[in-house]
C-alpha positions as CSV (number, residue, x, y, z in Angstrom):
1,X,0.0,0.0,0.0
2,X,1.4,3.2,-1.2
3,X,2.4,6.1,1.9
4,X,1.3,9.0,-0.4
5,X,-2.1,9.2,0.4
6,X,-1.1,9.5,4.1
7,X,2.0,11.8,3.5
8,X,-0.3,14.5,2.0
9,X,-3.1,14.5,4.6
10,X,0.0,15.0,6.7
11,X,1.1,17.9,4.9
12,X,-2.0,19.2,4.6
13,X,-2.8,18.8,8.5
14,X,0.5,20.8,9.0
15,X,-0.8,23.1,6.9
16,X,-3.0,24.5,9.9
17,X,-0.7,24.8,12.5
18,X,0.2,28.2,12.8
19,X,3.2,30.2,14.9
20,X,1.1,31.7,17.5
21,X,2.9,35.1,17.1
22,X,3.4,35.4,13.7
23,X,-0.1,34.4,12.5
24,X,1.5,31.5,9.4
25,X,1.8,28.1,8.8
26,X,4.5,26.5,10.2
27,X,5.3,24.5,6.9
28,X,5.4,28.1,5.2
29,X,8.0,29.5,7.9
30,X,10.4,26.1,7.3
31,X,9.8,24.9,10.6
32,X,8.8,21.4,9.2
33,X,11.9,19.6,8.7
34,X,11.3,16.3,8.3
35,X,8.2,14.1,7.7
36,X,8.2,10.1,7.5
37,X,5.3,8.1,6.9
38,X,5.5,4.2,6.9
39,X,2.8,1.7,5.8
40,X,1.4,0.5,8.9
41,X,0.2,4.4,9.3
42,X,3.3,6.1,11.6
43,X,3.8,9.6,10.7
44,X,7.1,11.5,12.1
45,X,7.3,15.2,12.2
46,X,10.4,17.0,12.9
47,X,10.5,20.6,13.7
48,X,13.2,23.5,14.4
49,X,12.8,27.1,15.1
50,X,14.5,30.1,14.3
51,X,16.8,30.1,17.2
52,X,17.5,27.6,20.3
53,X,15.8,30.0,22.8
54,X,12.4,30.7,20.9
55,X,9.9,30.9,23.8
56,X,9.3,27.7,25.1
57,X,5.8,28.1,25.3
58,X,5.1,29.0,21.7
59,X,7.7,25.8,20.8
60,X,5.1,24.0,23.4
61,X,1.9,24.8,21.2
62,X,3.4,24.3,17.8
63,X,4.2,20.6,18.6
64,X,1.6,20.2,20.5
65,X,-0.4,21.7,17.7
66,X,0.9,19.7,15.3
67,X,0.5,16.1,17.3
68,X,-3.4,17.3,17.6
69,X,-3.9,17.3,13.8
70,X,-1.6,14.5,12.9
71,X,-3.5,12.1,15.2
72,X,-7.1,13.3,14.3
73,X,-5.8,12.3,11.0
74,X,-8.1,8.5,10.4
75,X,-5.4,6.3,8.5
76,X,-2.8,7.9,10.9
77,X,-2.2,5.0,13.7
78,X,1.1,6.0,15.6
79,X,2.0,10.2,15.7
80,X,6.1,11.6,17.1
81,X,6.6,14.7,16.6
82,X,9.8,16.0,17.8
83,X,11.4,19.5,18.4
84,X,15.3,19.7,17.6
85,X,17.8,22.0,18.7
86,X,16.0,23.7,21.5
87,X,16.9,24.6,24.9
88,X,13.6,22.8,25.9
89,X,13.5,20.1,23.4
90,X,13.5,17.2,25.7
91,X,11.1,19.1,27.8
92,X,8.5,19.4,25.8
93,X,9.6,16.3,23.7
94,X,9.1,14.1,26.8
95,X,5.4,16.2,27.8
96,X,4.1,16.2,24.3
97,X,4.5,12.3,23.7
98,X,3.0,11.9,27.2
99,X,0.0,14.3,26.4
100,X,0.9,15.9,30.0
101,X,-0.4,18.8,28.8
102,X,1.1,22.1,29.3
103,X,1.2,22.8,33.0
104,X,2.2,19.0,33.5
105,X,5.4,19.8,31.2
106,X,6.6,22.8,32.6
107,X,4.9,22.6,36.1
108,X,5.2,26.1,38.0
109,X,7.3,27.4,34.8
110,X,3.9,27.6,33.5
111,X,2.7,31.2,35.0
112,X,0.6,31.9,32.1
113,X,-2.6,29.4,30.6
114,X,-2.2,28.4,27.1
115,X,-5.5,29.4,26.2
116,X,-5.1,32.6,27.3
117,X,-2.1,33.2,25.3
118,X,-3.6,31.4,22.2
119,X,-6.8,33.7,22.5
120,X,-4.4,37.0,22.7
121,X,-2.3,36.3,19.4
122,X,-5.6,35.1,17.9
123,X,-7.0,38.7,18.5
124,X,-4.0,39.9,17.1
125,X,-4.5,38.2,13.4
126,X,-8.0,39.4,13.6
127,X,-6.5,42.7,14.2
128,X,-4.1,42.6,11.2
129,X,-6.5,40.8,9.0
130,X,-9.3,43.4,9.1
131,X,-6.8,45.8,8.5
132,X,-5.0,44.3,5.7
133,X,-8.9,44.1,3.9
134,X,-9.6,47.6,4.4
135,X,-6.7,49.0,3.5
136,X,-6.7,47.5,0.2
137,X,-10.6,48.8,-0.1
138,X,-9.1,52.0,0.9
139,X,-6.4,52.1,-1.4
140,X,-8.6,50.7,-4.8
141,X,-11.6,53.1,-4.4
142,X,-10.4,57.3,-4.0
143,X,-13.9,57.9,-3.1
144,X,-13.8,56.0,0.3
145,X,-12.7,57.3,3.4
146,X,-11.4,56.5,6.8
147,X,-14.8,57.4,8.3
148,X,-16.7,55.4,5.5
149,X,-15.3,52.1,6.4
150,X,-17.9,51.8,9.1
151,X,-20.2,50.8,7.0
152,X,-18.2,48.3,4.9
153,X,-19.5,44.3,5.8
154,X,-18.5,41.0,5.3
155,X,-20.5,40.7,2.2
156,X,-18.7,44.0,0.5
157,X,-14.9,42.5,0.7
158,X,-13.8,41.0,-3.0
159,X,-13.3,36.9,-2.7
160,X,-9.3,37.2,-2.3
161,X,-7.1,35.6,0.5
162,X,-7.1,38.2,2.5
163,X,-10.9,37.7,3.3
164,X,-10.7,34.4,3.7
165,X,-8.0,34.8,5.9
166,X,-10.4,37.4,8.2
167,X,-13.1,35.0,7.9
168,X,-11.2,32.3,9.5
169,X,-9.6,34.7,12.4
170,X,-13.1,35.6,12.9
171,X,-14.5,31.9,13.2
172,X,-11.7,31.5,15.4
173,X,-13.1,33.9,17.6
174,X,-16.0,32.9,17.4
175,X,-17.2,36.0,15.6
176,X,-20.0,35.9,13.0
177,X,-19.3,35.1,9.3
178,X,-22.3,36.6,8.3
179,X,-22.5,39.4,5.0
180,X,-24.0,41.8,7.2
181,X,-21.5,41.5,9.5
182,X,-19.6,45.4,9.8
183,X,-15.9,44.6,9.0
184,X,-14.3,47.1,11.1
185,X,-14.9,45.8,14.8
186,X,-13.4,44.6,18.4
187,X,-12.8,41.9,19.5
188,X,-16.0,41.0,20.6
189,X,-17.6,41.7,17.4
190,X,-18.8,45.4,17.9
191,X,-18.4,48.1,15.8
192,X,-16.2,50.9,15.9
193,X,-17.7,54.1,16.6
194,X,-17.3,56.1,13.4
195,X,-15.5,59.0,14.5
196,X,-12.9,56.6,15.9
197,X,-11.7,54.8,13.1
198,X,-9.4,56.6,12.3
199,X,-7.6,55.8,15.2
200,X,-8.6,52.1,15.4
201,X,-7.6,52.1,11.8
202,X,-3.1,53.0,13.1
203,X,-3.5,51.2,16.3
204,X,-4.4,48.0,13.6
205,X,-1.9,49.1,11.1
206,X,0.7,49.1,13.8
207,X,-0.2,45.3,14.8
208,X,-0.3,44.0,11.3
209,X,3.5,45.9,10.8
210,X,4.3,44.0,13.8
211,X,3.4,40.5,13.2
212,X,5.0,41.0,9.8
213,X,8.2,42.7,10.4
214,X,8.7,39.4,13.1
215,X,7.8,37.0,10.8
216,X,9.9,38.4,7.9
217,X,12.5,38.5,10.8
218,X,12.4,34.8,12.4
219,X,12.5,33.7,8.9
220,X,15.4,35.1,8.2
221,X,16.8,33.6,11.4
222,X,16.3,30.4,10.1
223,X,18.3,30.1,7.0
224,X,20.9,30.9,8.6
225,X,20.3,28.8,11.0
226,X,19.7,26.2,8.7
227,X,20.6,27.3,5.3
228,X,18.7,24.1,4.0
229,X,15.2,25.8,4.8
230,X,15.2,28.3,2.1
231,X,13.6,25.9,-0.1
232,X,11.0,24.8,2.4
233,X,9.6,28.8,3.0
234,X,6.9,29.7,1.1
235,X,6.9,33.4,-0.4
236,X,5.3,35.5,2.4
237,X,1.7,35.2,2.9
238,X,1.1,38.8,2.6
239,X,3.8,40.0,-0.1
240,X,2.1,41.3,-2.8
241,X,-0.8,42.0,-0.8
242,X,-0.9,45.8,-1.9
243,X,0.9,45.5,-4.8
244,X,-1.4,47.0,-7.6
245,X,-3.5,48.8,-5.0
246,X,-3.6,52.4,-6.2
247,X,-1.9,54.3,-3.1
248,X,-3.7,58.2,-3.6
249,X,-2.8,58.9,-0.1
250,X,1.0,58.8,0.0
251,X,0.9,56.4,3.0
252,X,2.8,53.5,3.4
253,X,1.8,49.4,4.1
């Protein structure tokens, strides 16, 4: 019986583990170095980061991550997946295969919940996504303004990755995906008061420079880390993004 089948639901399972901070898919960044499949169903994952002292709590959820979807895969009967060339590696090597679960890895090292961190970097991608939409509306129609996104919804964004993209960080959040739904909104799905939006509109611009410049950064950390991984990154998610965008304004992504 042939592995392939098995070998791209495994790819494609890895395909939805994301870095917590920097909002892409670990197999985009490089951090998937090795996957084995055999035919009795055993899938090993190997996985290194950009540096050995990458926060040991983000390492924790990206293997942990990836063991999730790797054994929820059917024809998948034995899941490894290790983390090389961390300070922590056998740490969370050992708690991971055990399913000790975070706390029972890192005991009272573990100050801050998981879910709580998971649910502050998933507001920040819903941050950066609505902004990465509206700025492109911005920037391809002269006749909108700041003010006038406030009544821009789901149902007005163009089918592009960039709203599919928000309409996953809003399921994530579990934020309506209706087309009535207003785009520009907190966290807990409420609009924006229209003379603020200006203001939410930087404070979002800022995040989505953030999570970008880091990512652009830790992936640069990694080839030369391990110059090999240059042909396991993906092009950026976002480059290109406003590229063709007509830019009126003067302003800068």
């Amino acid at each position: 019986m042939s592995t392939e089948p098995l070998e791209q639901a495994a790819r494609a399972a890895l395909d939805e583990v994301f870095d917590p901070e920097l909002d892409e898919p670990i197999t985009d960044l490089g951090f998937v170095s090795s996957l084995e499949v055999t035919h009795s169903g055993n899938v090993t994952v190997h996985l290194r980061l950009p540096t050995s002292f990458c926060a040991p709590n983000f390492a924790y959820l990206m293997v942990s991550d990836a063991k999730d979807v790797l054994s929820a895969l059917p024809q998948a009967r034995e899941v490894v997946v290790v983390l090389d060339d961390h300070h922590d590696s056998d740490r969370i090597n050992r708690g991971v295969a055990a399913d000790a679960g975070y706390r029972g890895t890192f005991g009272e090292e573990a100050a801050q919940d998981l879910d709580e961190l998971r649910s502050t970097f998933r507001r920040k991608a819903h941050t950066a996504a609505m902004e990465r939409v509206l700025t492109i509306l911005l920037r391809s129609d002269p006749d909108l303004t700041e003010e006038g996104l406030h009544e821009v919804t789901l149902g007005d964004l163009p089918e592009a990755p960039t709203t599919r993209a928000l309409l996953r960080r809003r399921e994530a959040l579990g934020l309506s995906r209706a087309r009535t739904e207003k785009v520009l909104v907190d966290d807990h799905g409420n609009p924006h008061p229209r003379e603020e939006i200006p203001l939410h509109l930087r404070f979002a611009r800022s995040v989505r420079v953030s999570i970008e410049g880091n990512a652009h950064f830790c992936r640069g950390l990694l080839r030369t880390r391990y110059p090999d991984s240059t042909h396991d990154q993906a092009p950026h998610a976002q480059a290109g993004t406003y590229a063709g965008a007509r830019n009126d304004r003067g302003d800068t992504p």
